[in-house]
C-alpha positions in Angstrom: -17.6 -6.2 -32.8 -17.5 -7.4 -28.9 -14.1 -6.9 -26.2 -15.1 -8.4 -23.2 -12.5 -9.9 -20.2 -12.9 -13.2 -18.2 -11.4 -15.0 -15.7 -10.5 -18.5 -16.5 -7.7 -20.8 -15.5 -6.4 -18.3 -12.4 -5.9 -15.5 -15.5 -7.8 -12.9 -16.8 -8.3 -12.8 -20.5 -9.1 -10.8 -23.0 -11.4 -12.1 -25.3 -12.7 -10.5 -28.7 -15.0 -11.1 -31.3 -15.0 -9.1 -34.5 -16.2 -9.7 -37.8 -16.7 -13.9 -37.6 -13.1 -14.1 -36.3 -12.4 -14.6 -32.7 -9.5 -15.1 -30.4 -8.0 -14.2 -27.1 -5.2 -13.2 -25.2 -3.9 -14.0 -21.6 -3.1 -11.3 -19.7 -2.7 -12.5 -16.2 -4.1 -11.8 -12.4 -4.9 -8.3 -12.6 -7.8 -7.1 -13.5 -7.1 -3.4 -13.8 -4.4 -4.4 -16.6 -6.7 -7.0 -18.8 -9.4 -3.7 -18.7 -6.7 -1.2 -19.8 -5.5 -4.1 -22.6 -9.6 -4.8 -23.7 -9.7 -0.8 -23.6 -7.2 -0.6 -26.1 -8.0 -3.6 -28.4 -11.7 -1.7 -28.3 -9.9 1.8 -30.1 -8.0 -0.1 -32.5 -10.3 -2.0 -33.9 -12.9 0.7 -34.7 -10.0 3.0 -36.0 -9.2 0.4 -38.1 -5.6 -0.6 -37.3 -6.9 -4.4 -36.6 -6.9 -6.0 -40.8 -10.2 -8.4 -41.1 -10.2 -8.0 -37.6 -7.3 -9.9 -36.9 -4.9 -8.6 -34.2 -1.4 -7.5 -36.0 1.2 -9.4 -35.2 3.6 -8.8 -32.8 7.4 -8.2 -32.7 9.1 -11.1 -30.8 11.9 -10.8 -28.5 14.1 -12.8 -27.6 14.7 -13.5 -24.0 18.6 -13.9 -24.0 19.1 -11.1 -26.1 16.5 -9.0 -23.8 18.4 -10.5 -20.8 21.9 -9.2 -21.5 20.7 -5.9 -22.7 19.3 -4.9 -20.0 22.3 -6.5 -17.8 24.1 -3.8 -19.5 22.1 -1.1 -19.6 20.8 -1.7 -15.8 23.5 -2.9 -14.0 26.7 -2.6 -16.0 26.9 0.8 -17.2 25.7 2.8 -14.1 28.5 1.2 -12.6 31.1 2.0 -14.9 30.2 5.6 -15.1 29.6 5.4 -10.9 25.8 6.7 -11.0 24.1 7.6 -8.2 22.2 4.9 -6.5 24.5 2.2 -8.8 24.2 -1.4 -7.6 27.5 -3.1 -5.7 30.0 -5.2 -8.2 29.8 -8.2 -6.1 25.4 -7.7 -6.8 26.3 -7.1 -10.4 28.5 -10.0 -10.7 25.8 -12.4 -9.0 23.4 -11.1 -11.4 25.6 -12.0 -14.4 26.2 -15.4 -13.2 22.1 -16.2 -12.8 21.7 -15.0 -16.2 24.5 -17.0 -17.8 24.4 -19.9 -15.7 20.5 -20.5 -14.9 18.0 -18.7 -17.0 19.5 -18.2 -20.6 20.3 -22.3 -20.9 16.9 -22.8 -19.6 14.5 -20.3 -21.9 16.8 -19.6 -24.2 15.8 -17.6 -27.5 11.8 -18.2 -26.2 9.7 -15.1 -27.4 9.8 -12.7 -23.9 6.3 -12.0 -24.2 5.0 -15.8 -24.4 6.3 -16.1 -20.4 3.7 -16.8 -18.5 3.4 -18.5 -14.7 3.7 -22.2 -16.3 6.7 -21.1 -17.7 8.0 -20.3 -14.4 7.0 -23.3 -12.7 8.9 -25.6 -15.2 11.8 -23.8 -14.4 11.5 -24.2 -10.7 10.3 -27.8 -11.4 13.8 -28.1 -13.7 15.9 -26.8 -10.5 14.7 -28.5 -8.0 15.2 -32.4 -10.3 18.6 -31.4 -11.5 20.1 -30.1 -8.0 21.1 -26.6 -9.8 21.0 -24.0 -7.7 21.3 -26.5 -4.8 19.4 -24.3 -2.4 16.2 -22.7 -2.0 18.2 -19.4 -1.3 19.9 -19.8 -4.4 16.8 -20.7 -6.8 15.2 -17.5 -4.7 17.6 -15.5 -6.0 17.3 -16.7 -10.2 13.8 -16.1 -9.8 14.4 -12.6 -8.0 16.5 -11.5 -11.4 14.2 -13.0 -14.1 11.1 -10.9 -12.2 13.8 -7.5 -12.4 13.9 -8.5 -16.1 10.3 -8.6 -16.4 9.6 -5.8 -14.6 12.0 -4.0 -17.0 10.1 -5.9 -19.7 6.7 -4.5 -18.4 7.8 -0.8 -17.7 9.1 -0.5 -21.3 5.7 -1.8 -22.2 6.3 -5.6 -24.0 4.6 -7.8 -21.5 1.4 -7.1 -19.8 1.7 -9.0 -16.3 5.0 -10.0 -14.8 4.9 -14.0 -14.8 7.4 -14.6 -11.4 5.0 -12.0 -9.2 1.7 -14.0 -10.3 3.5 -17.6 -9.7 4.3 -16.7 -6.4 1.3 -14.8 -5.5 -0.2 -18.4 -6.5 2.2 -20.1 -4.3 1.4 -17.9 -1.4 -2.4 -18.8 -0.9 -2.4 -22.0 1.6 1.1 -21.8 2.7 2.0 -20.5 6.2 3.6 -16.7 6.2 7.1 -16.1 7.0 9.6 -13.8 7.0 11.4 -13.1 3.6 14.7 -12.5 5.6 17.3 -15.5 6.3 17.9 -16.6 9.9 22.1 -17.2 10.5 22.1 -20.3 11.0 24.1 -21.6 14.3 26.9 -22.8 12.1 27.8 -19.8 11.4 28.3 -18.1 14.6 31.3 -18.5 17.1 31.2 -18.4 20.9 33.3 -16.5 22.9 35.5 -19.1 23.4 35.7 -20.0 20.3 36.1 -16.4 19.1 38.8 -16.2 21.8 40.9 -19.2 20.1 40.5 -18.1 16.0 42.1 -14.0 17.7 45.0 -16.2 19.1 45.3 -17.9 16.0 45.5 -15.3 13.8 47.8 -13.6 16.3 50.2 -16.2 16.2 50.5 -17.4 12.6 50.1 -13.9 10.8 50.2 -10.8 13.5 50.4 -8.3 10.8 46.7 -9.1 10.3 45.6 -9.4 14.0 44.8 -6.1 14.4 41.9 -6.2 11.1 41.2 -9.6 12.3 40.2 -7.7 16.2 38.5 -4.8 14.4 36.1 -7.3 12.6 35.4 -9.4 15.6 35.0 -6.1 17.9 32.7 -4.0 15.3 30.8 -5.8 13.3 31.5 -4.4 10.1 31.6 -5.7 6.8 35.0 -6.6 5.6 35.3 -4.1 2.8 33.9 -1.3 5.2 37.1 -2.1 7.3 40.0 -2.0 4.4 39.0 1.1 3.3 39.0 2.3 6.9 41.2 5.3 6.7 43.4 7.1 9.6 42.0 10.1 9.3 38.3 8.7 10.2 39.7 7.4 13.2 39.3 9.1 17.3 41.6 6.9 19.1 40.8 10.0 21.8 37.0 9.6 21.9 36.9 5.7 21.1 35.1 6.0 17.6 35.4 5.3 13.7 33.9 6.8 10.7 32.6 4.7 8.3 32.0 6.1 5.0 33.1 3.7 2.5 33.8 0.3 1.7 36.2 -1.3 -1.6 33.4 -3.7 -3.1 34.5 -7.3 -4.1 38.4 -5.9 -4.2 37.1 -3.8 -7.3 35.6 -1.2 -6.8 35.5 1.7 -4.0 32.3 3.3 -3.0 29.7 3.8 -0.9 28.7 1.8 2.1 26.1 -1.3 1.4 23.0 1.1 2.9 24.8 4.0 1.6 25.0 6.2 4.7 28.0 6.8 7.2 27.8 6.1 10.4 30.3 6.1 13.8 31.2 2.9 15.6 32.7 2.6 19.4 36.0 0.9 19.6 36.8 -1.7 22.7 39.4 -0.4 24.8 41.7 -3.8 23.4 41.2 -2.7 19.8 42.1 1.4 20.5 45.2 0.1 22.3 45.9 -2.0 19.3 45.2 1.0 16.9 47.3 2.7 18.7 51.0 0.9 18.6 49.7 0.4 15.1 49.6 3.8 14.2 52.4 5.5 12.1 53.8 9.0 13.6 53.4 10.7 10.1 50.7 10.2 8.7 49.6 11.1 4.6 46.0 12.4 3.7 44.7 8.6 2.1 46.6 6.6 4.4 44.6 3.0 5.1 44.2 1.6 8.5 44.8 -1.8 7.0 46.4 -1.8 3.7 48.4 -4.8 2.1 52.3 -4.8 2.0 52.2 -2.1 -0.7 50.0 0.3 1.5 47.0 -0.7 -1.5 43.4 -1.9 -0.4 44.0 -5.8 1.3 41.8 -8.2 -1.2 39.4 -10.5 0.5 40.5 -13.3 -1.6 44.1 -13.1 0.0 42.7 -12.4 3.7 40.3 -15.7 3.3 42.5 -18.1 2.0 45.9 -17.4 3.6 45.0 -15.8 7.2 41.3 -16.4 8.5 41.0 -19.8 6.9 44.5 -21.2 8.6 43.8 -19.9 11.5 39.6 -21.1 12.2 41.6 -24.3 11.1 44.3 -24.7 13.7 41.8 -23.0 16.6 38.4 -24.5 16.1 39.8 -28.2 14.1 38.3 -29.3 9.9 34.9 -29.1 10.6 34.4 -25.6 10.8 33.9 -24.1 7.5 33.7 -20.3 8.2 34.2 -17.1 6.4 35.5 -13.6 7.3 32.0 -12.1 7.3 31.0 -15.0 10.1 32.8 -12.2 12.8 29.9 -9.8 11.6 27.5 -12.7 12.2 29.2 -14.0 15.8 29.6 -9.9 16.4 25.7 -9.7 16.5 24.5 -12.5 17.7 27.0 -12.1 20.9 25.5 -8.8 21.7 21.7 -10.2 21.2 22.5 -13.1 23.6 23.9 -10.8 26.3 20.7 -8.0 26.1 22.7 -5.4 24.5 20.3 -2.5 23.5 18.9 -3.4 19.7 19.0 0.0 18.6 22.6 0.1 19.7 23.5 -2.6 17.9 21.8 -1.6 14.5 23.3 2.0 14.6 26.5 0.3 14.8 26.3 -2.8 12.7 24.8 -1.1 9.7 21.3 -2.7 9.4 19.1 -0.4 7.7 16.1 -1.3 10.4 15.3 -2.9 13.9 12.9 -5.2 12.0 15.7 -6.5 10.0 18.2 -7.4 12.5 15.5 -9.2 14.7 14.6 -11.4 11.6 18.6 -12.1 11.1 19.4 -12.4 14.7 16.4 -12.8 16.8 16.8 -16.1 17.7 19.8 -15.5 19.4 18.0 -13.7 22.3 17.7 -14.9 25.6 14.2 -16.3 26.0 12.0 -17.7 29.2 8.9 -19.7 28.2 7.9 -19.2 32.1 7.7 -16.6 35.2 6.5 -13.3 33.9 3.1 -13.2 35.2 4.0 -11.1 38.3 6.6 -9.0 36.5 4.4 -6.0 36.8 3.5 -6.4 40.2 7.7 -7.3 41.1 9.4 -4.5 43.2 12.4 -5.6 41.0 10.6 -4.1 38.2 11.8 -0.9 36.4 9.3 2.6 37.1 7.8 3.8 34.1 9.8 7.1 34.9 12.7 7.7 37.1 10.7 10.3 38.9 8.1 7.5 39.5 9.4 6.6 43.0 10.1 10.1 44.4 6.5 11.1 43.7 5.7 8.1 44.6 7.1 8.2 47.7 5.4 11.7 48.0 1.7 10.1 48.3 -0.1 9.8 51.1 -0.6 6.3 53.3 2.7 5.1 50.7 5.1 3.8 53.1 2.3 1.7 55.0 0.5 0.5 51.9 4.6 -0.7 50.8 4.7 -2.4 53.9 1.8 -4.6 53.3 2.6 -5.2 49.4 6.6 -6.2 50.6 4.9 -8.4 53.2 2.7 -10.0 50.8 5.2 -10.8 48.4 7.6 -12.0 50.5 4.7 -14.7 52.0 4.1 -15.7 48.1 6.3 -17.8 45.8 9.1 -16.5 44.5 8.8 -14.2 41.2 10.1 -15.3 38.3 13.2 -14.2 35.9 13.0 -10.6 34.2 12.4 -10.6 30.8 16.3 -9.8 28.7 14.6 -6.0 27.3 12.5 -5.0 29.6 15.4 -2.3 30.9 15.2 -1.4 27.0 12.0 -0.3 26.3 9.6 2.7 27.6 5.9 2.5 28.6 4.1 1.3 26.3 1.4 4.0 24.7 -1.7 3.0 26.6 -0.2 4.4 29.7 0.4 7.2 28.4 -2.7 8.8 28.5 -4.6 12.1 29.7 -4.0 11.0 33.0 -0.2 11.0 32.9 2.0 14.0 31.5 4.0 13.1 28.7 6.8 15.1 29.2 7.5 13.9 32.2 5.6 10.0 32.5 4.7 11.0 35.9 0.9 11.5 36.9 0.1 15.7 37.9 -0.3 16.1 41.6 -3.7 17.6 40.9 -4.6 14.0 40.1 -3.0 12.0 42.6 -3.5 14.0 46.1 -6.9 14.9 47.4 -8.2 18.6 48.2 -10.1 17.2 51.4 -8.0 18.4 54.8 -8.2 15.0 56.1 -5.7 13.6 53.9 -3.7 16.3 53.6 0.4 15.4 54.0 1.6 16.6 57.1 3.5 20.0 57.0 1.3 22.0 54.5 -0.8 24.0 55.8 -4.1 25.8 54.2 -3.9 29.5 54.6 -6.4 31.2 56.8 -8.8 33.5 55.1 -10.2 36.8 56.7 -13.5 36.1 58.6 -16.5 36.4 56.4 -19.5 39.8 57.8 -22.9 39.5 57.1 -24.2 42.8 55.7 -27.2 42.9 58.5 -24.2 43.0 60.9 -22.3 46.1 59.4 -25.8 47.8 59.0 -26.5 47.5 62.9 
């Protein structure tokens, strides 16, 4: 009787020999799980559960069947019964159509735990020849729900190794590293001018809707965050808005996408359009911007018979652009015009810095050239604000400033400032032992010089008593 593991083919395997039979079992690229599966195999076969040392056979499971349970049991029902921590319907809706659409015609009623990483690669192989999904984004996002599937699959204890992670683990070695997040593309995004002209249009044709429309465009929040924007969470007085909620693919309401409030500024054209909006009574539910029967607006009716129309008429039958393009040309406007990042992630939503650089980096305003001397520039910023007063303080300053002005005024002219460096603080390495860091600025004790020489002018030591030998006293 012999359990032993190998690696063969980019697997592990489990392979066994036990009384003249012998066969083998794939468990994948982990090593740790082919030990714990060799482990096992070792206990049953000297307890006896193995017959003539044949492994028992095992209970198949259909992969369609597996599929839409756990679309119901996973997605479905914590919905319906509004769980904590329940996925969005628009999610849930996406999920059903990858199931339905992509992966139950292609594996059909295949045994769940025969799916291994060749298995995977035919199906890419499959999308990719018949054009369905069209995108890379799109056959992402099938793969993305058959590894949830299999990860469910795996946690309930039916497959060993979960076949999407290992293919594109596999996929990974050679290629260059990227980031996983999606960069808007420019197609997407509005200028100013352009944003001007779709406002106009929308004013004109349907001015019921202009003042959504301008809350979009001046925010950057998410359409269903905005019509279930309520009076109530809105300080016309202090400039703000609450949001708390958002009415999900004109379904359901709930939670915000990151699930956490948070308070956005309003532009001084959008609180004087909130406030000839505003109704002098007001009830406790009443929506900012309901439909004609004071119900939640659907997006479907927003899309196809105001914003559509109206990017039409402004910007001509090229431009093919959707509702949630304002969040898009909302941030990317603020990135190109050095508006802080923190500000704009606070307000937009994004659930980190890093995230909102990978969506919209590209849209800040970059210089390949000049920024050898920035540090050196007398248009650069102190580290403190105190900087300059202390500085100012030292001795030999205003001569030594003299001779650095009239040095840089002989040399070529300094290049342009970088867009953030009037965003960010000194970076850690100068903020050392030498410099306080409550303050930034470097202790006096360190910068000015006990000797009386260099001494500022004005302070004065304090004369001590003159010193008596004892010799003296004693004569």
């Amino acid at each position: 009787m012999g359990v032993k593991i190998r690696f063969d083919r980019g697997a592990w395997w489990v392979m066994v020999h036990h009384r003249g039979h012998r066969w083998k079992q794939r468990i994948g690229s982990s090593k740790s799980a082919a030990q714990e599966v060799a482990t096992d195999m070792q206990r049953r076969l000297a307890s006896g559960e193995c017959d003539q040392g044949k492994p028992p056979p095992e209970e198949a499971f259909p992969f369609g069947a597996f599929a839409e349970q756990w679309l119901r049991t996973e997605v479905e029902l914590p919905i319906e019964r509004e769980l904590a921590d329940h996925l969005a319907p628009g999610t849930a809706a996406v999920y059903r159509m990858q199931v339905d659409v992509h992966l139950r015609p292609h594996f059909g009623d295949a045994n769940l735990r025969s799916i291994v990483e060749r298995d995977i690669q035919a199906f890419y192989k499959r999308c990719l020849e018949r054009g369905r999904p069209r995108s890379a984004k799109s056959i992402d996002m099938a793969l993305g729900v058959l590894r949830l599937i299999l990860a469910h699959a795996r946690a309930q204890g039916l497959v060993h190794q979960n076949a999407v992670e290992d293919w594109r683990r596999g996929r990974r070695r050679g290629r260059r590293r990227g980031s996983a997040t999606a960069r808007v593309e420019a197609a997407k995004v509005m200028t100013a001018a352009e944003l001007a002209k779709v406002l106009e249009a929308v004013a004109q044709a349907a001015p019921r809707y202009w003042p959504l429309t301008l809350f979009l465009a001046d925010t950057g929040t998410r359409f269903g965050e905005a019509v279930a924007l309520r009076w109530r969470d809105v300080d016309l007085e202090g400039g703000t808005a609450r949001i708390a909620r958002s009415y999900s693919s004109g379904e359901r309401l709930g939670p915000t996408k990151s699930g956490r409030e948070r308070v956005v500024e309003l532009s001084s054209r959008l609180r004087e359009a909130l406030a000839r909006r505003r109704p002098q009574i007001l009830a406790e539910e009443a929506l900012v911007f309901p439909n004609r029967s004071g119900a939640f607006l659907l997006d479907v009716y927003y899309r196809n018979k105001v914003f559509y129309p109206a990017v039409t008429k402004a910007l001509g039958e090229g431009r093919h652009l959707s509702p949630h393009c304002l969040r898009h040309t909302w941030a990317s406007l603020h990135m190109a015009r050095g508006t802080p990042l923190k500000w704009i992630q606070e307000q937009g939503g994004w659930t980190t810095a890093k995230l909102l650089l990978d969506t919209y980096g590209h849209y800040l305003p970059s210089e390949s050239r000049g920024f050898a001397d920035a540090l050196t520039s007398q248009n650069a910023p102190p580290a403190h604000p105190r900087a300059d007063r202390v500085a100012e303080a030292r001795p030999g300053y205003a001569e030594t400033a003299a001779l650095v002005r009239g040095s840089e005024s002989s040399a070529s002219a300094i290049g342009p400032r970088s867009p953030i460096m009037h965003l960010t603080e000194p970076p850690p390495f100068l903020r050392n032992s030498e410099t306080s860091i409550g303050s930034g600025v470097t202790p006096r004790s360190r910068t000015w010089e006990s000797r009386r020489s260099e001494r500022p002018a004005g302070i004065t030591r304090k004369a001590s008593p003159s010193r008596v030998k004892v010799k003296e006293l004693a004569a």
